[in-house]
MMTF fields as JSON, N, C-alpha, C and O atoms, coordinates in Angstrom:
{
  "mmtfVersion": "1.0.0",
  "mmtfProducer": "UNKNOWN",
  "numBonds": 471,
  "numAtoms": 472,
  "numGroups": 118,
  "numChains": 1,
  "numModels": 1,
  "chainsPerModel": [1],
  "groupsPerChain": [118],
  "chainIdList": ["A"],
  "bondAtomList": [4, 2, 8, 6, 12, 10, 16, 14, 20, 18, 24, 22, 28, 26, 32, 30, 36, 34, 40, 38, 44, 42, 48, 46, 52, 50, 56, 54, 60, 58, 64, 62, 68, 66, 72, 70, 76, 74, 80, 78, 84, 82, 88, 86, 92, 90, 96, 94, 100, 98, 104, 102, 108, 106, 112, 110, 116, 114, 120, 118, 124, 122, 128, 126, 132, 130, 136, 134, 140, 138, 144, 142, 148, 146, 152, 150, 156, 154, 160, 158, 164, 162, 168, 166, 172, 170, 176, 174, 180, 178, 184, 182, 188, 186, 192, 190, 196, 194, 200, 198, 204, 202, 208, 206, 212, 210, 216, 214, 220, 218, 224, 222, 228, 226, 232, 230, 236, 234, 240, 238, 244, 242, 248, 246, 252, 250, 256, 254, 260, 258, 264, 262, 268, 266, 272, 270, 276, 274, 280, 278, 284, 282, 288, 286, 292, 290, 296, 294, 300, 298, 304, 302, 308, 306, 312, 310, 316, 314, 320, 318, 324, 322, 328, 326, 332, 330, 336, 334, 340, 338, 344, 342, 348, 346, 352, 350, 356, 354, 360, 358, 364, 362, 368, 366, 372, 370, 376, 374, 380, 378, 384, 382, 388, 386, 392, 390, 396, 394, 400, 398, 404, 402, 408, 406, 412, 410, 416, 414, 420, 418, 424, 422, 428, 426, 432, 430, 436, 434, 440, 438, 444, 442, 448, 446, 452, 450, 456, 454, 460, 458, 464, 462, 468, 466],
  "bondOrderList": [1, 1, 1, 1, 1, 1, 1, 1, 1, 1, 1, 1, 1, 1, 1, 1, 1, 1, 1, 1, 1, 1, 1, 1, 1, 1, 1, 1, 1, 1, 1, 1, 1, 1, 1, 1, 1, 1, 1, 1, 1, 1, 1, 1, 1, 1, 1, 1, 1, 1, 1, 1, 1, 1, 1, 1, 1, 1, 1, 1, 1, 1, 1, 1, 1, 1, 1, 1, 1, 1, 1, 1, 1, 1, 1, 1, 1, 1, 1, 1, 1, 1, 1, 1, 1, 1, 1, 1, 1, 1, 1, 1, 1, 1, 1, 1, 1, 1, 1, 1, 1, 1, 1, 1, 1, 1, 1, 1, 1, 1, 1, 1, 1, 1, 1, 1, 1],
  "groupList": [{"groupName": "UNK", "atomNameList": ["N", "CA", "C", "O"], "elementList": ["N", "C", "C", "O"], "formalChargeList": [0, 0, 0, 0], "bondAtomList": [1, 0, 2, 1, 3, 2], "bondOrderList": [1, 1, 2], "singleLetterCode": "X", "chemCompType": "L-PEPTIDE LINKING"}],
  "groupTypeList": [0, 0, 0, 0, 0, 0, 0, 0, 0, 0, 0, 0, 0, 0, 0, 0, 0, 0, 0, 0, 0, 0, 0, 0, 0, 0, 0, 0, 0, 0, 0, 0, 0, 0, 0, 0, 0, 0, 0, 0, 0, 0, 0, 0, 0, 0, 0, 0, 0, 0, 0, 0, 0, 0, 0, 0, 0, 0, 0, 0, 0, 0, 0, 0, 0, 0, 0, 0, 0, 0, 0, 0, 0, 0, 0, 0, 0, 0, 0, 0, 0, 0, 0, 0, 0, 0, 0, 0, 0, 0, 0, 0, 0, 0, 0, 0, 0, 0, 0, 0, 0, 0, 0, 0, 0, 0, 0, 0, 0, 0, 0, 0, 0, 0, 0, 0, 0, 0],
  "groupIdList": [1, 2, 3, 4, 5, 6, 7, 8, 9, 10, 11, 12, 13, 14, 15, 16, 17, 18, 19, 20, 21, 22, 23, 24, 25, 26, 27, 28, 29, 30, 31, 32, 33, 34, 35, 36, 37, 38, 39, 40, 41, 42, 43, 44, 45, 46, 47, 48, 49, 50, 51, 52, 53, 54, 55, 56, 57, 58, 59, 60, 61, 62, 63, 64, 65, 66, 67, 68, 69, 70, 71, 72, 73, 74, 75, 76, 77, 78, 79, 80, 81, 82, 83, 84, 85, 86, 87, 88, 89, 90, 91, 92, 93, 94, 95, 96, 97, 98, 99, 100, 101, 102, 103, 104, 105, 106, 107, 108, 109, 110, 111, 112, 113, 114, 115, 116, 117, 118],
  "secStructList": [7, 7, 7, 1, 7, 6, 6, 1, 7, 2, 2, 2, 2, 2, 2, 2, 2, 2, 2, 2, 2, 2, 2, 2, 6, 6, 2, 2, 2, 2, 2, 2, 2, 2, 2, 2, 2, 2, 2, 1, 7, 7, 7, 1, 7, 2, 2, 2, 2, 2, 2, 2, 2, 2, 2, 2, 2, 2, 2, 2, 2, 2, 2, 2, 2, 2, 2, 2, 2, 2, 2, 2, 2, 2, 2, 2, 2, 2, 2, 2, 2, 2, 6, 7, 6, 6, 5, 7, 1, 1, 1, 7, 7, 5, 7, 7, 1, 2, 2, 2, 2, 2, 2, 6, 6, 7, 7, 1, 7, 1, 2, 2, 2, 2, 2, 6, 6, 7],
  "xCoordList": [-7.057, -6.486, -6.085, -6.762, -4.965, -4.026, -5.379, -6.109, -5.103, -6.037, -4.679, -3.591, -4.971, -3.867, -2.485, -2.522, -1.388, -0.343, 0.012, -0.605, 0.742, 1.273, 1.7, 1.422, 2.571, 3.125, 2.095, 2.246, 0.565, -0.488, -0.897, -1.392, -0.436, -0.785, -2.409, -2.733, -3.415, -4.402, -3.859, -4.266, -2.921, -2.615, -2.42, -2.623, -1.876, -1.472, -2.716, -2.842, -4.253, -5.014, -6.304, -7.064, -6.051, -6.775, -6.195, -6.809, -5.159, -4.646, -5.122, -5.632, -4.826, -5.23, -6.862, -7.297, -7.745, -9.073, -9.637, -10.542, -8.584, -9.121, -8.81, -9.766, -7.37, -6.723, -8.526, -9.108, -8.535, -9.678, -10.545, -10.989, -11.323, -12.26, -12.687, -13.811, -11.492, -11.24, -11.465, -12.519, -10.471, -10.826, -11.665, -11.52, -12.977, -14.025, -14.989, -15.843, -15.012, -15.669, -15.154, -15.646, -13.987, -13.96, -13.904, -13.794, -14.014, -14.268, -16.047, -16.495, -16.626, -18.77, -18.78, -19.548, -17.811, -18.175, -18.214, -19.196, -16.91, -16.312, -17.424, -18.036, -17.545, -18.753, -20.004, -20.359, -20.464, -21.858, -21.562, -22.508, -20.568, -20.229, -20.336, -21.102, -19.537, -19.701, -21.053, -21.423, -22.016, -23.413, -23.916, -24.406, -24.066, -24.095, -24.086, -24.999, -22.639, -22.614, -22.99, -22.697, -23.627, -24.248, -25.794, -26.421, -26.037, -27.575, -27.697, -28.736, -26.857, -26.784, -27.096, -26.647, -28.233, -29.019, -27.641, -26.814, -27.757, -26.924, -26.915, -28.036, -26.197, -26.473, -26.41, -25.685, -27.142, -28.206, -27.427, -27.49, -25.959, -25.289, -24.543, -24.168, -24.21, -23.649, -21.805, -21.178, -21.444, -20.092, -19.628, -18.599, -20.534, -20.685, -21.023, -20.238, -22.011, -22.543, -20.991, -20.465, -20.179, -19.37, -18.294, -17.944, -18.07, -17.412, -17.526, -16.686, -19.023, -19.513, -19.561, -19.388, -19.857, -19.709, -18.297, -18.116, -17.517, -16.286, -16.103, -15.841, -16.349, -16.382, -17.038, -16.226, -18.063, -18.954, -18.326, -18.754, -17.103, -16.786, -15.56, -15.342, -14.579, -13.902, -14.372, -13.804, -15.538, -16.326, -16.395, -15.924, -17.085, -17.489, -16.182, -16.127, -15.268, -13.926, -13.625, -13.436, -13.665, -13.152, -13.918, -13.53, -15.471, -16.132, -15.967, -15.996, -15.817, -15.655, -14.353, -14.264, -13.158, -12.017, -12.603, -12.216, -13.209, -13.663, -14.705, -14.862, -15.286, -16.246, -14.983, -15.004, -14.228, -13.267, -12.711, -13.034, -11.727, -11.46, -12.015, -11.722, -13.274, -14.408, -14.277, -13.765, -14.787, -15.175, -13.457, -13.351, -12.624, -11.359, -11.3, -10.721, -11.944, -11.256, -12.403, -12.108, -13.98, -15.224, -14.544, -15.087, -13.887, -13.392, -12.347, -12.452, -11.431, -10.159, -11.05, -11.011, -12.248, -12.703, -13.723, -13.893, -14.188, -14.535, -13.601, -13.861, -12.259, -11.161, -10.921, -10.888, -10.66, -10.241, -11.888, -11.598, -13.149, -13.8, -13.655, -13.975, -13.131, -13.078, -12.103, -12.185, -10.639, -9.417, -8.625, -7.608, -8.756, -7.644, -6.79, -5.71, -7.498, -6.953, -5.07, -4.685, -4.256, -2.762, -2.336, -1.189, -3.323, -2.971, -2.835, -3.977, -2.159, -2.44, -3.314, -3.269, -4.367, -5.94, -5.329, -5.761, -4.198, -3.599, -2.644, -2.525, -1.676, -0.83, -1.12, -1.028, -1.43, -2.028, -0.829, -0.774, -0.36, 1.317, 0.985, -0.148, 2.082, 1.786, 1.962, 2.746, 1.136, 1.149, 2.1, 1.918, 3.68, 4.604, 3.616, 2.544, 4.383, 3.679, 3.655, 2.649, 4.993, 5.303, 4.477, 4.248, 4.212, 2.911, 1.491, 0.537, 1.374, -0.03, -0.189, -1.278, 0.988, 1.352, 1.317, 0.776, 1.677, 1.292, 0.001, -0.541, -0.2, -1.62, -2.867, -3.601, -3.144, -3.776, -4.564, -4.457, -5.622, -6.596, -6.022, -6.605, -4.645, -4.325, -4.431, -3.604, -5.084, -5.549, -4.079, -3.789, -3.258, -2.281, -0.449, -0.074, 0.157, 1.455, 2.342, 2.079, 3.104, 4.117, 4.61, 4.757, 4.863, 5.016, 3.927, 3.881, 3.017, 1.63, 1.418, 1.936, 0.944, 0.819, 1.918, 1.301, 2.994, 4.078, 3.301, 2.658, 3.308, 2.638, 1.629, 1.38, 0.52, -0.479, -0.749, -1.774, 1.327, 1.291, 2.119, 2.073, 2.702, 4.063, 2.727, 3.238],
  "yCoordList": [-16.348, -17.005, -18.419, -18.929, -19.219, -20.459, -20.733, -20.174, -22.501, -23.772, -24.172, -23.595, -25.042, -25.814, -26.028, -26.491, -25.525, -26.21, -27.686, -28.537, -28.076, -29.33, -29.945, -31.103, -28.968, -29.563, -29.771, -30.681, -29.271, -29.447, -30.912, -31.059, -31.917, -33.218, -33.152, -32.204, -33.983, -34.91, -35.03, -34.111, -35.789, -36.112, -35.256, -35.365, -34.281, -32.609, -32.1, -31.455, -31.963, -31.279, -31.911, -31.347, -33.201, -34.182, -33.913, -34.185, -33.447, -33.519, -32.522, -32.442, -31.575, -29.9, -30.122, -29.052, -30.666, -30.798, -31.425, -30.941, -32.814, -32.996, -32.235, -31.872, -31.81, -30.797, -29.353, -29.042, -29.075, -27.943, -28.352, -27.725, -29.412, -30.118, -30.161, -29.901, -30.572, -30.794, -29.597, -29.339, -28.403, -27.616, -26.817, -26.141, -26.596, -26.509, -26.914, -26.109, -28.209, -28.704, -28.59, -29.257, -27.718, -27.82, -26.278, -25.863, -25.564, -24.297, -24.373, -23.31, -24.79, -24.76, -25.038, -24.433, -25.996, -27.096, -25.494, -25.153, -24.808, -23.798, -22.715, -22.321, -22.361, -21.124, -21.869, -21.338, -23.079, -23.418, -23.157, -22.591, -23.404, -23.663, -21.975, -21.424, -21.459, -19.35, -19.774, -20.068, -19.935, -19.235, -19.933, -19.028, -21.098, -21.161, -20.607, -20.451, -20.204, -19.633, -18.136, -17.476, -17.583, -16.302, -16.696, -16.15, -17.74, -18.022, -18.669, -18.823, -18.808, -19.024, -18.16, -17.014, -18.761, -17.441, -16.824, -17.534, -15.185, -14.591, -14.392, -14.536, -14.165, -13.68, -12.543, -11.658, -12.637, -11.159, -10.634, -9.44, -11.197, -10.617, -9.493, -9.846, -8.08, -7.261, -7.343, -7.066, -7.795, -8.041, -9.416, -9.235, -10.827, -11.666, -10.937, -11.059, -10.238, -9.849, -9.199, -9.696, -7.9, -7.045, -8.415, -8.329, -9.263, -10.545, -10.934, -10.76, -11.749, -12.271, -11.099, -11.347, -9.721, -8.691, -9.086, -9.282, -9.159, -9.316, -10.442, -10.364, -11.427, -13.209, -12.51, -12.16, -12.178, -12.136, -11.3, -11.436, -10.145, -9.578, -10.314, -10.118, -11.368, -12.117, -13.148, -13.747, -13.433, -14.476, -14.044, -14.68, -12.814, -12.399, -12.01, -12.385, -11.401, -11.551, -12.874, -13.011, -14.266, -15.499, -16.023, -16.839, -15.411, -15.628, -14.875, -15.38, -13.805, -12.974, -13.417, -13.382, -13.938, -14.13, -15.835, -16.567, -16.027, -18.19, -17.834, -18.715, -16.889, -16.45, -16.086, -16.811, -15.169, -14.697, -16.247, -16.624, -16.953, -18.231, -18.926, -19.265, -19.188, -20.072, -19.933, -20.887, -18.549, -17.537, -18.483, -19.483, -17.634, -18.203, -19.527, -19.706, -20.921, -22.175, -22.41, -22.792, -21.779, -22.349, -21.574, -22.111, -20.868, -20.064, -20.93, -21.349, -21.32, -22.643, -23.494, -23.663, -24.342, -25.488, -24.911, -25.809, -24.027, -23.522, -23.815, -24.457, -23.078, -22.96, -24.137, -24.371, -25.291, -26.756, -27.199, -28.006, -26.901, -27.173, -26.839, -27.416, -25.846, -24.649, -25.236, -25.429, -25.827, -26.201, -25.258, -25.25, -24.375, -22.704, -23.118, -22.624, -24.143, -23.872, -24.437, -25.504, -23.564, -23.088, -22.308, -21.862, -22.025, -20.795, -19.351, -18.899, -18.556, -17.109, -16.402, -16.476, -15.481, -14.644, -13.623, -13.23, -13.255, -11.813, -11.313, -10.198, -12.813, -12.784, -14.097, -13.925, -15.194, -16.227, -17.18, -17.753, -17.353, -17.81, -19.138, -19.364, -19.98, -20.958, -20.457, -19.527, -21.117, -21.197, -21.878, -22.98, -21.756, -22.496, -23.582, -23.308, -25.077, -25.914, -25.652, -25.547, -25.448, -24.975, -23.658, -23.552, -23.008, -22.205, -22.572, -21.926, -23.632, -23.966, -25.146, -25.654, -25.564, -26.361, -25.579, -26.179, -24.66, -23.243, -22.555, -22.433, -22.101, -21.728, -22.051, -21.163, -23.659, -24.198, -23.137, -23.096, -21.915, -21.276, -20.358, -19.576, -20.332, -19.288, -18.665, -19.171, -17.845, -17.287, -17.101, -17.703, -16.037, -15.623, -16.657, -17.632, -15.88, -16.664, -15.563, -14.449, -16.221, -15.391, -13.992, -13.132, -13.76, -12.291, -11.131, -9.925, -12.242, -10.671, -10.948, -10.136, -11.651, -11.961, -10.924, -10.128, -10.644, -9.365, -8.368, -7.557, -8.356, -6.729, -6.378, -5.173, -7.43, -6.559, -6.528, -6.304, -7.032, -6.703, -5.078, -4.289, -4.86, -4.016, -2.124, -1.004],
  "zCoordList": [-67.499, -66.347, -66.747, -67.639, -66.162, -66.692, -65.744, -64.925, -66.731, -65.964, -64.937, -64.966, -64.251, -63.074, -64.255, -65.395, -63.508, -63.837, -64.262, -63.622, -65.06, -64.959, -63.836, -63.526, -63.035, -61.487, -61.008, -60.192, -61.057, -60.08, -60.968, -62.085, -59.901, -60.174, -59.856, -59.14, -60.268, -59.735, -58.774, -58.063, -58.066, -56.795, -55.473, -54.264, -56.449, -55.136, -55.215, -54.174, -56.186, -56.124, -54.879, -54.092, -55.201, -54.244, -52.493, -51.462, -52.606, -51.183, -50.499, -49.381, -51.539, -50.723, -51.09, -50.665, -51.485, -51.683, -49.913, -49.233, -49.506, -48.599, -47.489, -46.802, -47.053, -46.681, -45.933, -44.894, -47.317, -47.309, -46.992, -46.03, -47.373, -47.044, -45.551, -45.122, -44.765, -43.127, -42.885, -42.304, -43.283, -42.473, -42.223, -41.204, -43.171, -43.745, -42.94, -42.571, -42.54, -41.429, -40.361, -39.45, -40.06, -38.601, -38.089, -36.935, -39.308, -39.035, -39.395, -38.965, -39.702, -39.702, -37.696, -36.948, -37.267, -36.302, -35.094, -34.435, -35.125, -34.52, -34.484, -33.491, -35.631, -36.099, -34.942, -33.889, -35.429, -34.741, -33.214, -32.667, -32.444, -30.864, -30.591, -29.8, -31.305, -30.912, -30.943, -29.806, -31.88, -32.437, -31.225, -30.549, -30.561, -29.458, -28.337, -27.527, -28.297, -26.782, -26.741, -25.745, -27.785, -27.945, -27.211, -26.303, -27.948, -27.59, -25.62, -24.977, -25.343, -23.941, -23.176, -23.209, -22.061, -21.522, -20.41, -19.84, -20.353, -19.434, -18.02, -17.53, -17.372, -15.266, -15.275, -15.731, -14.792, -13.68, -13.403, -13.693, -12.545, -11.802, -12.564, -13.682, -12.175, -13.019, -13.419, -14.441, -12.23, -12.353, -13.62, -14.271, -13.884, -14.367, -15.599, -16.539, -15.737, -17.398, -17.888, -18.884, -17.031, -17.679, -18.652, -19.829, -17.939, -18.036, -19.172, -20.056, -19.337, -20.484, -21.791, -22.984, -21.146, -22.755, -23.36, -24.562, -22.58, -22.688, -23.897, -25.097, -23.059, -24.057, -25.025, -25.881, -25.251, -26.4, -27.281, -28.427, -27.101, -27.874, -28.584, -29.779, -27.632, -28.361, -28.971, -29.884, -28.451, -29.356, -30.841, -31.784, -30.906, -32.387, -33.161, -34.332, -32.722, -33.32, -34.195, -35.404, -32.58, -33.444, -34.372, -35.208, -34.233, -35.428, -36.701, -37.823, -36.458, -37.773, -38.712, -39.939, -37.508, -38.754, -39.056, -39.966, -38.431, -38.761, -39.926, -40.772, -40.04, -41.201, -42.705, -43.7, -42.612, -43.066, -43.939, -45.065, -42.878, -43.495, -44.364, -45.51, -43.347, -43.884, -45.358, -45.944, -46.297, -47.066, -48.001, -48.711, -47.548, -48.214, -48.63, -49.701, -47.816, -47.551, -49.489, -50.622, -48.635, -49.744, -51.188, -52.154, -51.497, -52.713, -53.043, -54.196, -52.466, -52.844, -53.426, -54.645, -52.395, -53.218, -54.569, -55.394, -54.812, -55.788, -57.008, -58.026, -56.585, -57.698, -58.236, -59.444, -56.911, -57.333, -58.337, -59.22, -58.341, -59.094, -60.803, -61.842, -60.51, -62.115, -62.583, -63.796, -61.787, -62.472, -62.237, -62.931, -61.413, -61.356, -60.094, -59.77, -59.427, -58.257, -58.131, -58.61, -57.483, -57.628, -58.47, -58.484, -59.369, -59.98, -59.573, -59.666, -59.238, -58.543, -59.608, -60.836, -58.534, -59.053, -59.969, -61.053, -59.301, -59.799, -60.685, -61.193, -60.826, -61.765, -63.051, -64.267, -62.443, -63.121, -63.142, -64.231, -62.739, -62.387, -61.513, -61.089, -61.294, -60.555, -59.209, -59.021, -57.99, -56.654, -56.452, -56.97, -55.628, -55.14, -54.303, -53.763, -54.361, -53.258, -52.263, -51.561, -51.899, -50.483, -49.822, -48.617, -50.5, -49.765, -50.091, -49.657, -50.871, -50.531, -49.658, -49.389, -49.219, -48.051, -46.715, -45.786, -46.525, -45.727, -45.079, -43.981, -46.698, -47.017, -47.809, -48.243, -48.029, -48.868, -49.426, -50.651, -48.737, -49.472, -50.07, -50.82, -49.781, -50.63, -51.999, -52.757, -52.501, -53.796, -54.737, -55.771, -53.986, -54.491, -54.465, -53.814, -55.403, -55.303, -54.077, -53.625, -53.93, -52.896, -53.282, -52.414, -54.551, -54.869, -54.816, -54.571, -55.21, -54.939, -53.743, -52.976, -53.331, -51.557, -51.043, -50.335, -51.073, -50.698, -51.34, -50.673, -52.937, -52.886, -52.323, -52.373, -51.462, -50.796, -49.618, -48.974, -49.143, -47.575, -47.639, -46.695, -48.674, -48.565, -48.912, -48.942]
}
């Protein structure tokens, strides 16, 4: 696997570091508020509970893909540790900026990213 590109300045790696960084913390902040409102005691009332099953099932959704991310954002700053990071996992190729402007955690470059939507 290539170390960072030449185009991947110190300067572009620092950006998407803090970039990730943020969102990192504001997806823990998100996760803690669900894990929260799980732990919130429920109503008696039966019409109110069908309600809250309800929330609780979109709750765990927005947690599962904020877990998902999360998972993605902590693997970017990993990469930026190793030196890989803009490199694509799959081809080893450079990450266009413009999609890691997009998709900072993004693993892949835009062509495999297509082959493993197509």
């Amino acid at each position: 696997m290539q170390k960072q590109s030449s185009s991947q300045t110190t300067q572009h790696i620092e950006k998407y570091k803090a970039i990730l960084d943020q969102r990192r913390r504001e997806l823990e902040t998100r996760l803690q508020a669900i894990e929260h409102d799980f732990e919130e005691p429920r109503n008696p009332d039966d019409d109110d509970r069908a309600t809250e099953r309800n929330n609780d099932e979109v709750l765990e959704e927005l947690g599962e893909a904020g877990q998902k991310e999360l998972l993605a954002v902590q693997a970017a700053l990993d990469r930026i540790e190793a030196g890989t990071f803009g490199t694509c996992v799959k081809c080893g190729k450079p990450i266009g900026e413009k999609r890691l402007d997009a998709v900072p955690h993004t693993p892949f470059c835009q062509s495999c990213a297509q082959s493993f939507e197509a």
